[in-house]
N, C-alpha and C positions, 0 to 999 in steps of 0.2 A: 531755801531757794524756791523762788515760783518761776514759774515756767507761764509760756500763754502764747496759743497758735489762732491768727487768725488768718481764716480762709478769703482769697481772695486775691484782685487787684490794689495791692501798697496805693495809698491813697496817700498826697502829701497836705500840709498843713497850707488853707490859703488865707491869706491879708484879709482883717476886717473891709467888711464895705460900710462907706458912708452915703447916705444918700441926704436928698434936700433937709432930711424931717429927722433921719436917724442914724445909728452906727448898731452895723449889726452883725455876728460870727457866722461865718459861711459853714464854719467848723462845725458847729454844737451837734448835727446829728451823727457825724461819723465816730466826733469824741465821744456821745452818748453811747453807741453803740462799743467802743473799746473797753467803756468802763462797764456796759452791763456783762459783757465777754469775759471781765475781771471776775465781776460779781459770781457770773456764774461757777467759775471753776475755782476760784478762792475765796466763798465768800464776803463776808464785809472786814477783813482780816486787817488791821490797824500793821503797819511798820514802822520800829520807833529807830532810831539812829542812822547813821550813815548808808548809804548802797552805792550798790555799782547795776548798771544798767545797758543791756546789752540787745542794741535790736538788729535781726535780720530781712531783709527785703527780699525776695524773691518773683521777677519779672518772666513773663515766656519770649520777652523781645526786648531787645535794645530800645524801646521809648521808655524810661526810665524817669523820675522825678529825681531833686534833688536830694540828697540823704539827708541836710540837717532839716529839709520840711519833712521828710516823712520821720523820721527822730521826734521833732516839735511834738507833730499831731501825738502820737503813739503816748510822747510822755502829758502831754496836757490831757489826755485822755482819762490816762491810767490814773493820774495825781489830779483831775477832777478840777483844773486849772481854769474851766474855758468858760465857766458863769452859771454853768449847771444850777439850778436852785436846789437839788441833790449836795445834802449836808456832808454825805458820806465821800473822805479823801482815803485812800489807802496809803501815800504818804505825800509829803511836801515834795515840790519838783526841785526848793533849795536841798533836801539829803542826799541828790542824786553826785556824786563826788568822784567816781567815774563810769563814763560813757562812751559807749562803743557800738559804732554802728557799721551796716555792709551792705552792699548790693549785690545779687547775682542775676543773671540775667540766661536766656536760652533752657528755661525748668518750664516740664510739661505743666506745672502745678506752683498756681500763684497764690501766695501766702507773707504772712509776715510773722516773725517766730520775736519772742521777748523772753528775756530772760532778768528777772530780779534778784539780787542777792543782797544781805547785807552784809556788810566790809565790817 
């Protein structure tokens, strides 16, 4: 099982932009930053088979994001989904077989908790 806390305001996943000339990920530095979180506290640790995936939001207020954007972000992060030219996945976001996510809201301390297993 790996475990992964990161400190902070739950950030959700937002919609490519396109502009006249390009399409570009609004994402990549927050996902950059999920996966090197990863990196740090589990190395570059390969997961081969099925998992279950389980993330927690924790807000100090009722302005809240949606759960399956902030779910997206967390797992395209984690699984290294979002164009990174960082070769390194820890696993496919297709192993992920079940998922479970939560909101809590009114916590002096904003974070977001993940939990990996494999099933």
């Amino acid at each position: 099982m790996y475990t992964l806390t990161i400190e902070g305001r739950p950030k959700p996943k937002k919609r490519p932009r396109v502009t006249k000339s390009h399409t570009y990920n609004p994402n990549q530095k927050a996902e950059n930053f999920i996966l090197a979180k990863w990196v740090e506290k589990h190395g570059q640790v390969k997961i081969e088979g099925d998992i279950e995936m389980v993330c927690g939001f924790y807000y100090s207020d009722k302005r809240v994001a949606d759960t399956s954007n902030l779910i997206k972000l967390v797992e395209d992060g984690i699984s290294n989904s979002g164009g990174d030219k960082n070769e390194y996945k820890p696993f496919n976001d297709r192993q992920i077989t079940k998922l479970h996510g939560y909101r809590v809201t009114g916590r002096e301390e904003e974070k977001t908790i993940v939990v990996v297993r494999e099933v």
